[in-house]
Backbone bond lengths (Angstrom), bond angles and torsions (degrees), N, CA, C in turn:
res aa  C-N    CA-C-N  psi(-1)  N-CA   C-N-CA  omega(-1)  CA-C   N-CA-C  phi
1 X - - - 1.445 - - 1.523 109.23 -
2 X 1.513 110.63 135.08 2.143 94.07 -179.38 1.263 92.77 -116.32
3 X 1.563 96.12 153.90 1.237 129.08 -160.90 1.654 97.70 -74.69
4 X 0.717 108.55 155.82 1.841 128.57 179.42 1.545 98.07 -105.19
5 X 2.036 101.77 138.44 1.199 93.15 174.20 1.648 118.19 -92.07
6 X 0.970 139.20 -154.49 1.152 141.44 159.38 1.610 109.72 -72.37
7 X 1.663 111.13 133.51 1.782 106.22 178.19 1.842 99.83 -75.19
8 X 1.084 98.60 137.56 1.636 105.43 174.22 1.326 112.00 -81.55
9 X 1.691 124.84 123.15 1.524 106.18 160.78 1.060 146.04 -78.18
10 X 1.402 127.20 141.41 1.640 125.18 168.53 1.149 116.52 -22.75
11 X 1.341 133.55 -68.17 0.792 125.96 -168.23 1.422 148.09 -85.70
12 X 1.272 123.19 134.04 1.281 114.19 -136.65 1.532 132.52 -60.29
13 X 1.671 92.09 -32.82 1.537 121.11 175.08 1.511 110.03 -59.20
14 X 1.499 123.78 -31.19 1.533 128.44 -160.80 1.665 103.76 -109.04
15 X 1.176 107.21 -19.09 2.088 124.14 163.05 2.006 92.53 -72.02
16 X 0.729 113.62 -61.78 1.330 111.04 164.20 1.773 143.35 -31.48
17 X 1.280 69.37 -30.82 1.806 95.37 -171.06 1.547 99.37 -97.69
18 X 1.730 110.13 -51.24 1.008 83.44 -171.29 1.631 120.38 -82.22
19 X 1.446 125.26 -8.18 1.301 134.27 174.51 1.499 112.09 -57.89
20 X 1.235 94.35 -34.35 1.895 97.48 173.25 1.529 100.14 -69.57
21 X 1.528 120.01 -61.07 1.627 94.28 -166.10 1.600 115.43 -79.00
22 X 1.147 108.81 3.42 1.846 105.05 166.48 1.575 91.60 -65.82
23 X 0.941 119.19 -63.21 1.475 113.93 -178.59 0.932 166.58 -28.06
24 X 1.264 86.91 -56.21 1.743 127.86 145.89 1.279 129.30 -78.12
25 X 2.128 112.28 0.48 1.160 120.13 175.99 1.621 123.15 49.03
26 X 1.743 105.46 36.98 1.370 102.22 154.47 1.532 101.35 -99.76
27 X 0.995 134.85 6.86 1.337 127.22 168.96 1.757 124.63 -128.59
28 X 0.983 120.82 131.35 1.479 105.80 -167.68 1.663 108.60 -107.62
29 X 1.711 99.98 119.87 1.188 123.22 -176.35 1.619 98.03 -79.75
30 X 1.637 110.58 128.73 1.474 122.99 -175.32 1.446 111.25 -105.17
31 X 1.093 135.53 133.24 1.453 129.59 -176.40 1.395 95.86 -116.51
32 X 1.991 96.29 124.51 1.262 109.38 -174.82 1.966 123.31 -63.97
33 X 1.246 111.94 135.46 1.172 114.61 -169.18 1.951 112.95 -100.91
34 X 0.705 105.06 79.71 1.914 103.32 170.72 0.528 114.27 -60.67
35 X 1.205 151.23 5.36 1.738 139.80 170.23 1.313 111.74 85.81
36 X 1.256 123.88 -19.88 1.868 142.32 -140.80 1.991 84.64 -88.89
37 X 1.562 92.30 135.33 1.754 100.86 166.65 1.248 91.86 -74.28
38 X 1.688 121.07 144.71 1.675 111.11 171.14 1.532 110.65 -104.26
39 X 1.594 141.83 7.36 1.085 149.15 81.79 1.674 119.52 12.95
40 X 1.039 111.30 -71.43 1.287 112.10 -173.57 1.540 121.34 -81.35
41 X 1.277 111.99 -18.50 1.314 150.85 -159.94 2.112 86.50 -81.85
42 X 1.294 96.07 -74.80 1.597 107.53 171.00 1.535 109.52 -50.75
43 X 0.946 141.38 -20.78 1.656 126.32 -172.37 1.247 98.16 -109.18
44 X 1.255 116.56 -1.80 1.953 107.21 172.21 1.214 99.76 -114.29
45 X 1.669 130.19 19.18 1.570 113.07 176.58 2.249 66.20 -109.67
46 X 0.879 129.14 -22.58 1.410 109.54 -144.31 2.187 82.36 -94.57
47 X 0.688 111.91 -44.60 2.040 110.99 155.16 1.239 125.41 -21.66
48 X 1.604 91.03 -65.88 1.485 100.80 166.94 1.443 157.10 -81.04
49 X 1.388 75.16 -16.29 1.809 98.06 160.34 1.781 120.84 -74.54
50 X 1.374 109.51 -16.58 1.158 106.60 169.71 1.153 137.64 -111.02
51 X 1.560 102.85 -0.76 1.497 123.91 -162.13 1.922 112.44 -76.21
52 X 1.266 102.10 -28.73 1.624 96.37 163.26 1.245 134.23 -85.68
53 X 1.461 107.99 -33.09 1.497 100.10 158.64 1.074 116.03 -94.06
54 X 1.710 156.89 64.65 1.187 162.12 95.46 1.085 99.33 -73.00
55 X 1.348 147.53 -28.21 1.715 146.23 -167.96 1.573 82.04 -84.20
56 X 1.233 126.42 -68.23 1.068 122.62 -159.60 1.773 124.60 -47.53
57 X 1.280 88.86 -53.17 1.530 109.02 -172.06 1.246 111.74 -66.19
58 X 1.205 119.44 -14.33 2.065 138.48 160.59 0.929 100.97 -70.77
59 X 1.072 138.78 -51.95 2.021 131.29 -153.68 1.615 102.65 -81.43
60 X 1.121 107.60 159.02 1.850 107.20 175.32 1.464 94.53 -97.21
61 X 1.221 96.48 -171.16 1.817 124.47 -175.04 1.794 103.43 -55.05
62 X 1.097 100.89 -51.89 1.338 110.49 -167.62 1.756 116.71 -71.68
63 X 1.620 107.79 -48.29 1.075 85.36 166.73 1.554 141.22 -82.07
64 X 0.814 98.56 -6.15 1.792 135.18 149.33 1.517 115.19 -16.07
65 X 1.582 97.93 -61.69 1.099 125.73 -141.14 1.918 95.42 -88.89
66 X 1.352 89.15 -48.92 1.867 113.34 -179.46 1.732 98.43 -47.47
67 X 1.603 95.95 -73.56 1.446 92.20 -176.49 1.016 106.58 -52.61
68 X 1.302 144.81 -33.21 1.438 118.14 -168.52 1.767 112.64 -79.65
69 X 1.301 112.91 -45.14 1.606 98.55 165.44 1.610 118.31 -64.64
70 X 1.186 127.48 -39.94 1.343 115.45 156.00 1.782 122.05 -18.00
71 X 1.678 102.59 -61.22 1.424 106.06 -179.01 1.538 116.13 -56.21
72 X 1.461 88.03 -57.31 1.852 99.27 -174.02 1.823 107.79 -58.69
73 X 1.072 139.16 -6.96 1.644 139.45 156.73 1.537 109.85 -92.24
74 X 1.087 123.54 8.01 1.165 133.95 -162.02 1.990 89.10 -107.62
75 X 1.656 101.10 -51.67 1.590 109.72 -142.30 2.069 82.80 -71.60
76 X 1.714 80.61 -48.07 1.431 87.95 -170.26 1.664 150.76 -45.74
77 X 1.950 81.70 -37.18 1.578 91.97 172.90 0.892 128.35 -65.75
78 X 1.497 129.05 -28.05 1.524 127.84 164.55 1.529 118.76 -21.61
């Protein structure tokens, strides 16, 4: 189950307040837990950062070209 952090307030005076008692550890600041490996987390932003231009740089002109009017009748028909 992950922990919930504390909701922060608007306002500035009471963000204040509560930053002091995180501080001072009358209040206990929770750091949210996702479950997520953050390891793993990094090798699927670093996947995905490359994954269109390696797709890209494979395809020729033409099919290129398809998908791209494909998309644009795609955006349009809406």
């Amino acid at each position: 189950m992950a922990t919930r952090r504390i909701k922060r307030p608007r306002d500035p005076v009471e963000l204040g307040k509560l930053i002091g008692d995180i501080l001072t550890g009358q209040v206990e600041d929770k750091t949210p837990d996702d479950g997520k490996n953050p390891t793993a987390v990094a090798l699927g932003k670093l996947g995905g950062a490359k994954g269109g231009k390696a797709r890209a740089s494979s395809l020729s002109p033409e099919q290129r070209r398809a998908i791209a009017e494909k998309a644009a009748k795609a955006r349009w028909a809406k």
